[in-house]
N, C-alpha and C positions, 0 to 999 in steps of 0.2 A: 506390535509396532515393528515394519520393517526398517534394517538400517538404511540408509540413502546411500547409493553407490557413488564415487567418484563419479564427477562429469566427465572424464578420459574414459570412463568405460561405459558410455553412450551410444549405440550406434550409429554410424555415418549416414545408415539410412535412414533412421528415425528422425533424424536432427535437419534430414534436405527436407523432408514434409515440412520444417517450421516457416511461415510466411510471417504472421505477428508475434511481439513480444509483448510480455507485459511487466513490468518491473514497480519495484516499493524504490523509494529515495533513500530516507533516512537509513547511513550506513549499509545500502546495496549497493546503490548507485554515489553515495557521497560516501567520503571517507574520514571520518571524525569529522565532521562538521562543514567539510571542504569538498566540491566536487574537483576532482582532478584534471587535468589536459587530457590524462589519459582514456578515463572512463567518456568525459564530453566527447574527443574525439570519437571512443568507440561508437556513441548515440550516431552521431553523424557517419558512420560508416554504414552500420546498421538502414538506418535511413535509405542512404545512397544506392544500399545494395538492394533497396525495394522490400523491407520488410515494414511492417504497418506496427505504430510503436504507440503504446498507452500506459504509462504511468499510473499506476494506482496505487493511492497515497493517502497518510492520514493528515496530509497537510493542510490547511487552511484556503477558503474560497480566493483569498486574496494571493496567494500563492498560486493556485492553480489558472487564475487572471494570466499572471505574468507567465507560467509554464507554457499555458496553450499557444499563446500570442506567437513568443521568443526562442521556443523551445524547437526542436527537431520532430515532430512529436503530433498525430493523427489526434487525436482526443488526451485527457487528461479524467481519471476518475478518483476523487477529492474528499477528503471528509471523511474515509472506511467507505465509501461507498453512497453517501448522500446526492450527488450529484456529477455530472460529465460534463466538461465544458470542451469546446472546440471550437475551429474557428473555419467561417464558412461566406467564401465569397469578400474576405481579407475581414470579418466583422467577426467578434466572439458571441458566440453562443450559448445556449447550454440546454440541458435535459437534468431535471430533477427528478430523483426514486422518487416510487412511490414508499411511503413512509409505512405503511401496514395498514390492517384494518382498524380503523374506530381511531387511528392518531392522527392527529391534526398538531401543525407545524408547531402554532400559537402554543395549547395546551404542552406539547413537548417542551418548549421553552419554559413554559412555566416551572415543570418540575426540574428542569435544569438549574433555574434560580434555587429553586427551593432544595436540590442535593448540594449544590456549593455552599449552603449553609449547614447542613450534616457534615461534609467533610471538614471544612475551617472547625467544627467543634469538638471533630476526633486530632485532626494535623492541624493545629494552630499554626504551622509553621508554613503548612502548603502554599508554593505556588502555583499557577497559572502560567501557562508556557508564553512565552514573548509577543509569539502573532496569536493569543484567542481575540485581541481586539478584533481580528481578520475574519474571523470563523462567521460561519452560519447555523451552524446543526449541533458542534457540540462542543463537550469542556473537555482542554486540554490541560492536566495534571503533570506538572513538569518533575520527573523523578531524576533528572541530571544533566540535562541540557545547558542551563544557567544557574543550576543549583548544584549544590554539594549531595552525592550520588546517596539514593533512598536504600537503606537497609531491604532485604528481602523481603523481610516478613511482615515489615510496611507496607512495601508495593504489596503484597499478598493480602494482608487487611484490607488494605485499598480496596481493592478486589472486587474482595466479598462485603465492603458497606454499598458500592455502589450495585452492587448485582443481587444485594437483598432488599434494594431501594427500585428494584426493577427495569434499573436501564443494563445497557451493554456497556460493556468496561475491556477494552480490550490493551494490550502490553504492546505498544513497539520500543525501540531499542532508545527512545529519550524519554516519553511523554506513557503516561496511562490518557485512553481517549475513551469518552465517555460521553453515550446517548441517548434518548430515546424515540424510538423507531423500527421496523426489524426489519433492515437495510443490513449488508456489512461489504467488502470490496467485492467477493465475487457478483451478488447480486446486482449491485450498480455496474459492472462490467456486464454482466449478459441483460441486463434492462437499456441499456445502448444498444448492443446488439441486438437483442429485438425491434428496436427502433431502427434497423438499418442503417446501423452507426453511422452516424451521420459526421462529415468531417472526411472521413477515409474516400481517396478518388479510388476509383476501381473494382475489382471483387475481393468482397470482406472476406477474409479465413474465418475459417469453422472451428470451433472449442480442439478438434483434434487439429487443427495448423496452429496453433499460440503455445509461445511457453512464456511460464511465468517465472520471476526470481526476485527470491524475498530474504529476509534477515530475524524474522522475529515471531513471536507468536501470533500476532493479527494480523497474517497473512497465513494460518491454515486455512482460513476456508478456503483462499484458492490453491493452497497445495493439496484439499483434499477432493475439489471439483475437477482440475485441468488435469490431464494426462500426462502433458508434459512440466513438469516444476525442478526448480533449482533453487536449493538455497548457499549462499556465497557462507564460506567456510568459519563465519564468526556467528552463524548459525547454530552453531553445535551445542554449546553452552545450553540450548533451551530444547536440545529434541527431545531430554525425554519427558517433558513437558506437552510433547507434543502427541497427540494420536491420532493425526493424520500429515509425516513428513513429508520435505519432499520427495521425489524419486532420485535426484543428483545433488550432492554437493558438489561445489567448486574448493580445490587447493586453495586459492586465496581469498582473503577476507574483503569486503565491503567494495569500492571501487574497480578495484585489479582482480576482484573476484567476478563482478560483471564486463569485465573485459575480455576477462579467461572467456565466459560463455558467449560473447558479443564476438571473439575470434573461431573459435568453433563453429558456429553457427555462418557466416563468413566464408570459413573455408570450404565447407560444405557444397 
């Protein structure tokens, strides 16, 4: 595993190639729970300066409603990767992954019912994060959001009941998210773009014009697809957890860490 170098030792030149961003919310772009004036500002800078901007997030369908609509923001991709929603001709849209071979939406649901019954009978205690009522695709396991924060080796059981029950179980910085399908954020980002991402006016950047900036561990796959990636400095805690980094850390953590890179990128 390589280290991730400071984003100050980036090149100037690699960083004017960037046209799209793509960014995680929870604690990249928000900051304990808050999104800042500062970080919002930055989205809107970004914006204005003509870069093509897509959030991809493990947040909830009904969340990504409100993002697409209100947000600064060219598509939104939702869920780890379930779906892209946009908005086109002032009407929201959307494009759903494909789910994989032989799985069907219904059947998935099914056995999501049927793991939230194994999990309540190892964690009697678990909750369910605030907006799953929101959700479409999967369970959100709330490890400190609105709960009092899960031991490690809880979240780590977690883990491994839900990944020997055969779905995906991936860690961001509140919630374990938990599905079945074999979808996860990068592939619903290049499954829009093969579709011509639709939403974005003018010509789409290419996997080498995007960078992405994330916070947690289900966000390697896109630190280990994109060329260019950033993880905002409250990152660290999990890299070596991680084997495929980003290439830059940011100095500061979660919001003022996506600023750092939103000014960089800016000056450039």
């Amino acid at each position: 595993m390589s280290k991730p170098l400071n984003l100050s030792q980036a090149s100037s030149q690699v960083l004017k190639s960037i046209r799209g961003v793509c960014l995680d919310i929870d604690d990249t772009f928000s900051s304990r729970g808050k999104i800042t004036d500062q970080a919002y500002s930055a989205l809107w800078k970004l914006k204005s300066a003509g870069f093509v901007i897509v959030p991809i997030t493990g947040r909830p369908a009904g969340w990504c409603d409100h993002i697409a609509r209100f947000w600064p923001v060219d598509a939104v991709v939702g869920e780890n990767g379930a779906f892209t929603f946009f908005m086109d001709g002032g009407v929201r849209r959307r494009l759903n992954t494909p789910m994989g071979r032989g799985v069907i939406a219904m059947s998935a649901k099914k056995k999501l019912k049927s793991l939230e019954s194994k999990i309540l009978k190892k964690f009697p205690k678990a909750k369910w994060a605030s907006d799953q009522s929101y959700r479409e695709f999967d369970l959100a396991i709330d490890i400190c959001e609105d709960v009092a924060p899960w031991k490690d080796k809880d979240v780590e059981a977690l883990l491994t009941l839900c990944e020997k029950a055969g779905a995906h179980a991936k860690l961001s910085s509140v919630h374990v998210n938990v599905w079945f399908g074999e979808y996860n954020k990068f592939s619903g980002m290049t499954h829009w773009l093969n579709k011509g991402a639709p939403g974005v006016k003018g010509s789409v950047p290419k996997i080498s014009e995007w960078i992405y900036i994330g916070d947690s561990p289900n966000d390697e796959p896109l630190f280990e697809k994109f060329p260019n990636t950033v993880g905002v400095a409250n990152l660290k805690p999990y890299l070596s957890k991680l084997k495929y980094p980003p290439r830059w850390i940011t100095s500061s953590e979660s919001g003022a860490g996506f600023t750092e890179m939103a000014e960089r990128l800016i000056k450039c």
